[in-house]
N, C-alpha and C positions, 0 to 999 in steps of 0.2 A: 504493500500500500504506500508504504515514504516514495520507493522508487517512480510507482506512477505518479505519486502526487507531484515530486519535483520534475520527473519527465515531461509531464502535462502542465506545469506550471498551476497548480489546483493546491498549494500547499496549503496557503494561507485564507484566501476566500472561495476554496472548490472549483470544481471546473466553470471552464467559461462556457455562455448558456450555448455558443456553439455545441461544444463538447458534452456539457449537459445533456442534450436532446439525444443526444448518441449512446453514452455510457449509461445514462438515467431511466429509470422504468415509469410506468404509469399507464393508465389509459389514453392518455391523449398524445404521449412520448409513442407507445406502441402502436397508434394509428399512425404515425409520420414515418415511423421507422421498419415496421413490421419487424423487429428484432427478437427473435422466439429468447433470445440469450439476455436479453438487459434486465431479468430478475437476476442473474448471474453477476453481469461487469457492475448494477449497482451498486453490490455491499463493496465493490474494492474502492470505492474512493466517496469521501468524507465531503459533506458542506460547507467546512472551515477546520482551521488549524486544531480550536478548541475539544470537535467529535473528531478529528484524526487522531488525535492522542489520547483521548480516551478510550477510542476502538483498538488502538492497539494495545493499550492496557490491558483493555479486556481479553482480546485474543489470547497474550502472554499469559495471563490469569486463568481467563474466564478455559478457552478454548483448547490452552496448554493442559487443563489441570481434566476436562474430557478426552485427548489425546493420549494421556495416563492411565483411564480407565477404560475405553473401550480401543486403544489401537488407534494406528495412522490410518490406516486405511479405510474405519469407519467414521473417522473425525471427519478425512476428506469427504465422503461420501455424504455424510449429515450438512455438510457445510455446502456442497452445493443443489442436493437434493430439496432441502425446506425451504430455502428462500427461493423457489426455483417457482416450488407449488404453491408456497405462499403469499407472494403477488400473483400467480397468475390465477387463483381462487380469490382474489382481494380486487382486481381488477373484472373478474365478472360479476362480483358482488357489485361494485360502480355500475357497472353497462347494466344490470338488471335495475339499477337504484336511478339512473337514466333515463329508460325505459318509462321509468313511473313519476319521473320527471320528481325524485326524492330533493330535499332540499341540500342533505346530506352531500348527496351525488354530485348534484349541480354546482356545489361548492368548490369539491375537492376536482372535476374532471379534469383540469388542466394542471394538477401540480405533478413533477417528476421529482422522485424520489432516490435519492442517493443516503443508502442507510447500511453500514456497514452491519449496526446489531439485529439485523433480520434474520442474517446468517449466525450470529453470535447467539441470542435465542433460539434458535434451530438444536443448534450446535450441543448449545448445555441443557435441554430438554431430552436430545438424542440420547447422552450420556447417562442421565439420570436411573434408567432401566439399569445402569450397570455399576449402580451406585447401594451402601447400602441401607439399612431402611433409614438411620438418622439423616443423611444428606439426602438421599432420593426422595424425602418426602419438604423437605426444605426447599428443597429446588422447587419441586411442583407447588407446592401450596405459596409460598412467596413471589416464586417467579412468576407465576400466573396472575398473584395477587396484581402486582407490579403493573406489568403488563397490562390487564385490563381496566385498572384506576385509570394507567396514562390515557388509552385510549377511550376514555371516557370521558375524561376532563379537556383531551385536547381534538379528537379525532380527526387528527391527521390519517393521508392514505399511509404514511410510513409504518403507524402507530398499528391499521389493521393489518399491514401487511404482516408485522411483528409476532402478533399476536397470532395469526394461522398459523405462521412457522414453527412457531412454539408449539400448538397443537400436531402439528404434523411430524415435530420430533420426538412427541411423547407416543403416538403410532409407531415411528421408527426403529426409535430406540427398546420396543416390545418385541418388534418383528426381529432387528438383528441378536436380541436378547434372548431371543426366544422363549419368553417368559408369555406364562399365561396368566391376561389380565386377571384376579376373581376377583369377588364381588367384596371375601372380608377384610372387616376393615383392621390395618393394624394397629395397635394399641400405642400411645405416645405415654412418657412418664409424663410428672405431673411438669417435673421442669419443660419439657420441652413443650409441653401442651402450651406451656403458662407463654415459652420464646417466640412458638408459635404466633398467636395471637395477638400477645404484642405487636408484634411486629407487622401482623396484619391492622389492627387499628391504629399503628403509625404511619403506613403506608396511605389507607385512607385519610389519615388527618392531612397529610404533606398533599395530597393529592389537589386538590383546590391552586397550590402556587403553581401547579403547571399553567395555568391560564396565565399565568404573569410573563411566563416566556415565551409564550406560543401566540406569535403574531397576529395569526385566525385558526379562529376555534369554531370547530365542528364537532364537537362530541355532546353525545347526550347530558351529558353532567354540566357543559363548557357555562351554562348559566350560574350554578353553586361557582365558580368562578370567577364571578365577575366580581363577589362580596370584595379581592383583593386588586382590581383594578383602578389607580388612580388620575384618570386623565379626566379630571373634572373643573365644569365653569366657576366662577365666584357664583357665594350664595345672595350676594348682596346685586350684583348684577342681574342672578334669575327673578330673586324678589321681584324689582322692578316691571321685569318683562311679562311675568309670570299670573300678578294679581288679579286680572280682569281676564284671562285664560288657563284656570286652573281645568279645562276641561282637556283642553288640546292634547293629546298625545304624544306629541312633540316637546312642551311646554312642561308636561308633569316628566317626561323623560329627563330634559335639564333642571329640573326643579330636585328628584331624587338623586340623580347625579351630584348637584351643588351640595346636599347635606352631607356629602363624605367631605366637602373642601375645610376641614377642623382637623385639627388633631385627636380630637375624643372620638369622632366615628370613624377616622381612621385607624385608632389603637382597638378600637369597637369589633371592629369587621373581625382580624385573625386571632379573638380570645379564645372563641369557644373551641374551634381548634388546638389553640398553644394547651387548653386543658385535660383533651383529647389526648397529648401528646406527654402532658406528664402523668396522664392516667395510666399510659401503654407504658411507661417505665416502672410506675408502682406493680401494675399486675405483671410485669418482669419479675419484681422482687418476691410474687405470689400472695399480694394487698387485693383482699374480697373486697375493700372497700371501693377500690383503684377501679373495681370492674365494674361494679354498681354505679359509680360518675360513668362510666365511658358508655354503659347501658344508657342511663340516664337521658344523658347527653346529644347521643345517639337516634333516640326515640325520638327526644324533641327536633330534632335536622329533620327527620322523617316527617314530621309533622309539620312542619314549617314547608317542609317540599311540599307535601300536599296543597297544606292553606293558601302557597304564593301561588303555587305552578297549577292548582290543581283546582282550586274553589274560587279566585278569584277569576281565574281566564272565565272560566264556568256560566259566571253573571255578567258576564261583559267588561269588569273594569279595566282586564290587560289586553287591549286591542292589538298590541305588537304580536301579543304569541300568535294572533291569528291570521297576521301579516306576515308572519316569516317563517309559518310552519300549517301545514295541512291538518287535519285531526287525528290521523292515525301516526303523525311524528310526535303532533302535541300529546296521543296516548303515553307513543314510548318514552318521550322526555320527563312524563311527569312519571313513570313507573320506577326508571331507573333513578329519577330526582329519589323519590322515598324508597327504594327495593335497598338500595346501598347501605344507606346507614341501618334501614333496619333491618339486615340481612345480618350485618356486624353485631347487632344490638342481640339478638339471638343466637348469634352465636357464642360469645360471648357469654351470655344468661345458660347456653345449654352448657357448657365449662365451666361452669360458677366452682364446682367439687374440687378446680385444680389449685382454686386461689385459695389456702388453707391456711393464712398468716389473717388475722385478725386485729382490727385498730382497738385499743381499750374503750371501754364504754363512754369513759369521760370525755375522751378526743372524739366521737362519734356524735355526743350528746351537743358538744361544744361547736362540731359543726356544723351541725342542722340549726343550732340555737344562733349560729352568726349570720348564716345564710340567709332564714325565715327573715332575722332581723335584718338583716341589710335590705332585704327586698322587699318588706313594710314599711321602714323609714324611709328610703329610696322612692316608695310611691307617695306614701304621703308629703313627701318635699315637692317632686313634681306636681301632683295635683294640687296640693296647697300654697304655695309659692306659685305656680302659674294660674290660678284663680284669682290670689292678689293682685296679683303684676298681669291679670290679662290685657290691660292697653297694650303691653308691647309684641305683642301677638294681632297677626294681619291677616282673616281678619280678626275682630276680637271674641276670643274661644269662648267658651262657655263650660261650664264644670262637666257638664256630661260630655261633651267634645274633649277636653281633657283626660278622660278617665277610659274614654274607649280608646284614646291615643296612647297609653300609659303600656299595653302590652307592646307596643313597637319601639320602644324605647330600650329594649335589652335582647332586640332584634337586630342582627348584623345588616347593614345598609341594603347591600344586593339584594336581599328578599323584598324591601320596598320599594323598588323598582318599578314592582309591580302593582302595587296599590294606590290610588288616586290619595293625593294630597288635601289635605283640606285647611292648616292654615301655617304659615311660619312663624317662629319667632322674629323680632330685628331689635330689642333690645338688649345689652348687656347680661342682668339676670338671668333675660329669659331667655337667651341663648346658651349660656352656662348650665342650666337644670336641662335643656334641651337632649343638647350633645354631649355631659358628663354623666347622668343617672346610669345607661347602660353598660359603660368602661369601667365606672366605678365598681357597680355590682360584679362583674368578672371579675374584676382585679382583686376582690374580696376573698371571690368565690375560690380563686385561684388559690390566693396568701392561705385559706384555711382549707384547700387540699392536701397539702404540701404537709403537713402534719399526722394528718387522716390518713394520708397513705403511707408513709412511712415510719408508723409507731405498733410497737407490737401487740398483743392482747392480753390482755389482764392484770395491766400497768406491767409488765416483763420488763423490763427497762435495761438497757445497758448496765447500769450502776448493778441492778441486781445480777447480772447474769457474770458480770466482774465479782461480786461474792461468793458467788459460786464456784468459779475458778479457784479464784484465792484458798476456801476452803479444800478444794481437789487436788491444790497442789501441796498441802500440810497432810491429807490423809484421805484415800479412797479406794474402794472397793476397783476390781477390773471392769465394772461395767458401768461406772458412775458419771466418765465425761457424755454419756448421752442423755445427761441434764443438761447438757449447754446446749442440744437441738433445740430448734425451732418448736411452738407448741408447747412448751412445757410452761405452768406456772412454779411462783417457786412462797416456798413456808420456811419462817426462818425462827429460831429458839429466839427469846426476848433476850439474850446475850450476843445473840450472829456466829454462835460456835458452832454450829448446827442446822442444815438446811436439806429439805426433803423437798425434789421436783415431782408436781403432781401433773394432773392433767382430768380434767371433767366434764362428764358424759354422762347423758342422763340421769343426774344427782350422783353418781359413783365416781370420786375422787381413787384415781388408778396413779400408785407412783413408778415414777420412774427409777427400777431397783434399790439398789439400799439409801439410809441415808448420807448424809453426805457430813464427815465434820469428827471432833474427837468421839475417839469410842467408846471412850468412857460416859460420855453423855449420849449416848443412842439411845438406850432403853428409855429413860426420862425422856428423850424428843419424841421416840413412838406414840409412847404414851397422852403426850400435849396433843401429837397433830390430829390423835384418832378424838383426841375432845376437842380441837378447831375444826373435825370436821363436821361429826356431831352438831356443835353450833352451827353449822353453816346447811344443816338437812340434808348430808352427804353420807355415800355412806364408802368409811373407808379403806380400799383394797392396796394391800404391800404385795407389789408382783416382779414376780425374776428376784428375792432378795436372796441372800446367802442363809441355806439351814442353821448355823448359827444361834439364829434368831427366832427357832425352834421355839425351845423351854418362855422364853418371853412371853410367847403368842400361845402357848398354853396356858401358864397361870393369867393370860388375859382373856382365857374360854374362847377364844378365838379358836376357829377353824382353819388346817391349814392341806394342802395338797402340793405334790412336787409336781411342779409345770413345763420343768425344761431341768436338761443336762448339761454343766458348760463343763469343756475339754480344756484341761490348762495340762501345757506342756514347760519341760522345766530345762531350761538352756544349755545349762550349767552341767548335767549330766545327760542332755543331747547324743546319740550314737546311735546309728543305723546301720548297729553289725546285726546278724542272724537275718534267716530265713524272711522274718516276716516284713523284712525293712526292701525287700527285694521290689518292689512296685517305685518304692519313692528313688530306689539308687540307679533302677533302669531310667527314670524321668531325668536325674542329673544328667545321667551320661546320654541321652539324649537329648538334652539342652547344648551339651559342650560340642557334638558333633553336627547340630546344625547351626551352631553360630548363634545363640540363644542367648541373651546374659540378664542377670538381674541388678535391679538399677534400685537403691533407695535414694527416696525425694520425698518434696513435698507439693501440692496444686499447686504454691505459688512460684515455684522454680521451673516447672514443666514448660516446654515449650510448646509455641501456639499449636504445631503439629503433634504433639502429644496428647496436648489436652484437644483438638480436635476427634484424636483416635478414641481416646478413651471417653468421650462422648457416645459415639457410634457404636463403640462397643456397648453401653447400655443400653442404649436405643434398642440393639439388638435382641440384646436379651432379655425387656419389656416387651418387644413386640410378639416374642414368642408365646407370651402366656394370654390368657382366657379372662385373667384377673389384672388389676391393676396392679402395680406392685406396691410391697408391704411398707405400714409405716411403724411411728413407736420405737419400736426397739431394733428398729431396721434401717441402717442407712440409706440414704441414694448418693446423686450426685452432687444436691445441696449440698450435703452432708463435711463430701471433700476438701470443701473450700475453706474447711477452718484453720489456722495456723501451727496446729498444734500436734495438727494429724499425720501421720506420715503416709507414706504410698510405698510400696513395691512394686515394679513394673519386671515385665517378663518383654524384651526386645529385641526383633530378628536381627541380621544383619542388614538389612531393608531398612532399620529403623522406623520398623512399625509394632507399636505395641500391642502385643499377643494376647496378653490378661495384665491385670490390674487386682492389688488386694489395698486394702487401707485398714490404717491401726490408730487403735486409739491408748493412749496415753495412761499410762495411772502410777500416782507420787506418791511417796513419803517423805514431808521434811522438805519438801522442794524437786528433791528428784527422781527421776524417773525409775521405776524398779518393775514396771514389767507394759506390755503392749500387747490390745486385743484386738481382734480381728472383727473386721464389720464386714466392709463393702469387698466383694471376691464377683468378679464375671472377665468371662474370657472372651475372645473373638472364636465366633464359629468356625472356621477354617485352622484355627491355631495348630499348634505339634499338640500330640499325643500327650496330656501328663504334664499339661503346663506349670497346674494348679500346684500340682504335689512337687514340683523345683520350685516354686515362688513359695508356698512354707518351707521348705527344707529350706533355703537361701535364708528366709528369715530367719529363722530358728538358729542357720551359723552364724548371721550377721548379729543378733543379740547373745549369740555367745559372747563372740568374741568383743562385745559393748559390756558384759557382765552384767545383764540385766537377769532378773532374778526368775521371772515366770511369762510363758507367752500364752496368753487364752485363746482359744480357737472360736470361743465365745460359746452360744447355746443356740438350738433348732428348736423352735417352739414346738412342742409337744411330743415332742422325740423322744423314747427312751432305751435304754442299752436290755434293763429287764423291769420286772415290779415283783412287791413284794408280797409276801404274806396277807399284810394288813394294809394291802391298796389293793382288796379286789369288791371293793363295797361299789353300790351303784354307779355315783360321780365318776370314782376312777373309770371301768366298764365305758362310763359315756367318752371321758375324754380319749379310751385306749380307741373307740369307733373312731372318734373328729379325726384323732390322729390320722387314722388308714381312710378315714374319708376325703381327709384335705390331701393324702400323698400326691394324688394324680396331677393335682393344682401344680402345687407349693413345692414337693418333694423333701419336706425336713427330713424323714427320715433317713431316706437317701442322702442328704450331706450327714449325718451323726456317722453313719457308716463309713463315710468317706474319712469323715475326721479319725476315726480309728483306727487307720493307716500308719496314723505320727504315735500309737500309743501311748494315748494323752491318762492323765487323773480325772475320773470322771467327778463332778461335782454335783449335789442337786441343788437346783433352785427351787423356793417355794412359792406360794402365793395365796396369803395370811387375809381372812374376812373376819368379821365378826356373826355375821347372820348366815346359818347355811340357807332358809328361806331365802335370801339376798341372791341366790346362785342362779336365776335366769337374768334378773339384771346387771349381774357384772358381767356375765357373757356378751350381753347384748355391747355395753359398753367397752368390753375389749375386743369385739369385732368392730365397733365404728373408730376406736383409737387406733387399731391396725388398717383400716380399711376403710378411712371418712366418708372415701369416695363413692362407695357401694353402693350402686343404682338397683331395682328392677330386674331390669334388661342384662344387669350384669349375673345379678344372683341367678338369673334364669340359666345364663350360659356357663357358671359354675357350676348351677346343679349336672348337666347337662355332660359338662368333662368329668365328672367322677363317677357319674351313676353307671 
């Protein structure tokens, strides 16, 4: 592309329109030229210097990183193939839109299009099929997104051409994939649900500024666009013109134009948007609240599409749509006006499960209470302030002419475009109350989102989750840093020596394993928390605690049952001599012979392609299952990112990581004396035996640290045998859940696996006071492990086990 650009002289401002017409596709280029090949010579050269360099970014990036995964010879083939059929299926969409004399059509017939990412969309749509599920569904669900925003907002012929080609490589890349489309869907963790989405209601918020760079606009949406265009008359000029022709069509056209010419309806028009935009970064962070505004929000665009595009054309006031569009354009314009946002808005609302971080009540209460208020005082300043002051209103309003005028004033400009004017302001004040009420109330809106979405639930606060630490690192159980997960509230002794992470679900306070703090004072904090729960109509469950705490929870009549087995292995006298160690010693020496090594780090050292991989890899192995994946006492990928945590990576000579295990941390006195295992998933394709060289590695790498004990940690409901006096009913049910939930989940299958490293088996308990209480703390450790649990889900669990 450089060489033709400087050969042709095309570097800086694209070919000349000579050349143009020759190199360039389009309907009205393909009638002059008959050129069967100019969807071809198009994508090689650029408009300008600024998409020359961009395209070949992309190529380098985009095109190079498809060239990786399906081969040269398919890259080439996608790259001339889609943009080939993709204007010439964009171009008989024109000739048919011609035909019916569309206004669309009529618009766009004579532009030639020179669009390198025709081909470039093509290209990484192709690849996508050969992609695995985390990027392949990235690519389709954003790149699509993308794509079809632009071409809505701007509907250029380049934009459809784009947008077929895309679709024509996701046909492509199936046929050389040779995959067969079905119909299920695969499952997204909750992170990637949450990146997902985001990134889809960022896409459509940003979507609106395409109007601002796109010369002429033809897309169905290109009206929601206009809210950000400023080439507007003085208001004090329209006034004038305007007063004795407030019917003209022409005359209310500059008249709503002139009201953007302030600064307040200019900052007015792109708010609701910008808070679209910090909603998509809260529900990044997985803020329900983040989603609820972006719902919100959403809904109202919907409705505002309607009311301007849809109810007003209706009654006659907006004469223009019926001047520059037919009825069946004016159908699709206003369908797609409201379809978009409220396509988002349900979508969204159907993923509400993934946003699982919760604002405290008080920041929630705090923000309805500022909002309601802003927009009570807000009206009553405008309607009462301009009753006063109505002389300076032309003509002069009256209180109910103010009060029906009162909903447009926290309405973005562009939508009133379309509605007949009925009087201006031209004084001072009343210009001020005019153009300020609406910017104000966003800017409000905005200041007290910004808190709402990024505060955790049940006052969790920094500060306390830093107590929590502090105590973890003087003294803690192996399974105690998954108190600093996400979700957790936290109970602290009236001293702070002492701190139990709980978690509440329907009335049943479930903690998160032991407590936390000296152990001299445990039994006394058990004791307090089961009376702070008490007070609080809770009823409370000690789950995964160390047996131990047995005799305790007897002299407290409490009820107790062994719930899980954790595997702790001991460094220090580590050897895998004998027979039985022959599985883990065949895995070394098949690491060493394929070039395999093991790497300790942490999330925050990995590099971008690291933590790329190991994304995908869980992606992978979420999408495998029936069920969503666990939570509680089960890390994900959030999980990783804490600083504290280490990683073990298994890495080819490819440097591409094979599996991934993570540990967590547990102190005494400050330091570190042994590390447990949480997050363990491999890449499907991996060697043979990954798993069992990345323990073993670990197991030598804390030797030689002198660290005292490695936990393999526990498989919920797993056990090696039972006993005598666990064969009472309860037990019986939970030995069923177990073999019921294998098919799912497979614990048992990991305990077995763990028995490899001939670990000390440990029991955990989990200590009630009511055995009556035992269908509802079930209930409540299935939604603490499993929030998300729909329906539709539980149908297709039943469904994998039975």
């Amino acid at each position: 592309m450089l060489v033709l650009a400087f050969a042709t002289g095309s570097l800086i401002h694209g070919p000349r329109p000579q050349l143009r017409v020759v190199v360039g596709t389009g309907l009205e280029a393909f009638n002059d030229t008959h050129n069967f090949f100019s969807p071809i010579t198009s994508v090689l050269f650029a408009s300008g210097i600024l998409e020359l360099l961009a395209s070949i970014a992309a190529i380098v990036v985009l095109v190079g990183a498809a060239e990786r995964l399906m081969g040269w010879w398919r890259t080439l083939l996608a790259f001339l193939v889609t943009p080939l059929i993709g204007a010439g299926v964009g171009m008989l969409l024109q000739a048919a839109g011609l035909m019916a004399r569309e206004f669309w059509a009529v618009g766009i017939q004579e532009s030639i299009v020179l669009d390198p990412f025709t081909a470039i969309s093509g290209t990484v749509l192709t690849a996508s099929a050969f992609a695995g599920p985390l990027w392949r569904r990235r690519v389709r669900v954003l790149g699509f997104t993308a794509l079809t925003v632009v071409f809505l907002y701007s509907g250029q012929p380049s934009d459809l051409f784009r947008l077929i080609a895309a679709v024509v490589g996701l046909i492509l890349g199936l046929v050389l994939s040779r995959s067969r489309p079905g119909l299920r869907w695969v499952r997204s963790s909750h992170h990637e649900a949450r990146s997902l989405l985001s990134a889809a209601l960022m896409i459509t918020a940003i979507g609106p500024f395409v109007s601002i760079f796109t010369p002429a606009r033809y897309g169905p949406l290109h009206p929601l666009g206009l809210l950000f265009r400023n080439a507007l008359p003085h208001l004090q000029t329209v006034t004038h013109q305007c007063l004795g022709h407030l019917t003209s069509v022409g005359c209310a056209f500059d008249v709503a134009l002139a009201r953007l010419n302030g600064p307040g309806p200019v900052i007015l028009a792109p708010l609701p948007l910008i808070v679209l935009i910090v909603a998509a970064i809260g529900m990044l962070r997985g803020r329900r609240s983040a989603a609820w505004v972006a719902i919100a929000v959403n809904l109202w665009l919907a409705l505002l599409a309607a009311f301007y595009y849809g109810f007003l054309p209706a009654i006659g006031q907006d004469e223009r749509v019926s001047q520059n569009a037919n009825g069946v354009e004016a159908v699709v314009r206003l369908s797609v006006s409201v379809l978009v946002p409220l396509v988002i808005a349900v979508l969204v609302a159907a993923n509400l499960r993934h946003f699982t971080v919760r604002s405290p009540r008080r920041v929630v209460v705090r923000f309805i209470a500022t909002v309601v208020g802003t927009f009570v005082a807000l009206s009553v300043l405008y309607v009462g302030v301009g009753w006063l002051d109505r002389a300076q209103f032309r003509p002069v309003v009256t209180f109910w002419q103010l009060l029906y005028d009162l909903p447009d004033r926290f309405v973005p400009i562009g939508f009133l475009r379309l509605e007949d004017l009925q009087f201006l302001p031209i004084g001072g004040l009343s210009r001020l109350i005019y153009e300020w009420v609406g910017p104000v109330f966003w800017i409000v809106l905005l200041l007290a989102a910004i808190p709402l979405f990024f505060s955790d639930r049940n006052a969790t606060s920094f500060v306390e989750r830093d107590r929590v630490r502090a105590l973890l690192k003087q003294h803690s159980e192996s399974l105690g840093h998954m108190a600093t997960w996400n979700g957790n509230s936290y109970w602290f002794t009236d001293d702070g020596r002492v701190a139990i992470a709980y978690r509440v679900n329907s009335g049943v306070a479930i903690t998160t394993a032991d407590p936390i703090g000296d152990p001299e004072l445990v039994d006394d904090a058990i004791h307090k928390f089961a009376t702070f729960c008490d007070d609080n109509g809770w009823t409370p469950v000690f789950y995964s605690v160390q047996q131990k705490h047995q005799e305790l929870f007897d002299g407290m009549g409490w009820s107790t049952m062994v719930v899980a087995e954790e595997t702790v292995v001991f460094p220090e006298t580590w050897s895998m001599l004998g027979k039985s160690w022959q599985d883990v010693r065949s895995s070394i020496n098949r690491a060493s012979r394929n070039g395999v090594r093991a790497e300790w780090t942490s999330f925050q050292n990995l590099s971008l392609a690291h933590t790329a991989q190991i994304e995908s890899i869980s992606e992978s192995w979420v999408a495998e299952k029936n069920l969503p994946e666990l939570g509680f006492t089960l890390g994900g990928l959030d999980e990783l990112s804490d600083h504290e945590v280490g990683l073990f990576l298994a890495i080819g000579e490819d440097e591409v990581v094979q599996a991934v295990t993570s540990w967590m941390p547990t102190y005494r006195d400050g330091e570190i004396i042994g590390w447990t295992l949480d997050f363990m998933r491999r890449r499907p394709d991996s060697m043979n035996g990954v798993m069992e060289f990345l323990i073993a590695s670990a197991a030598l790498h804390m030797q030689q640290l002198g660290i005292e004990f490695m936990s393999l940690s526990a498989a919920p409901l797993a056990r090696t045998a039972t006993t005598e006096a666990e064969t009472d009913r309860i037990q019986r049910l939970l030995g069923w859940l177990a073999r019921t939930l294998e098919p799912a989940y497979g614990f048992q299958s990991l305990l077995t696996f763990k028995q490899k490293f001939q670990p000390e088996f440990r029991p955990l308990i989990m200590a009630y006071p009511d055995p009556l209480a035992l269908p509802a703390i079930a209930a409540a450790l299935a939604r603490a492990y499993i929030p998300s649990l729909s329906v539709p889900q539980m149908v297709r669990f039943m469904r994998s086990i039975l």
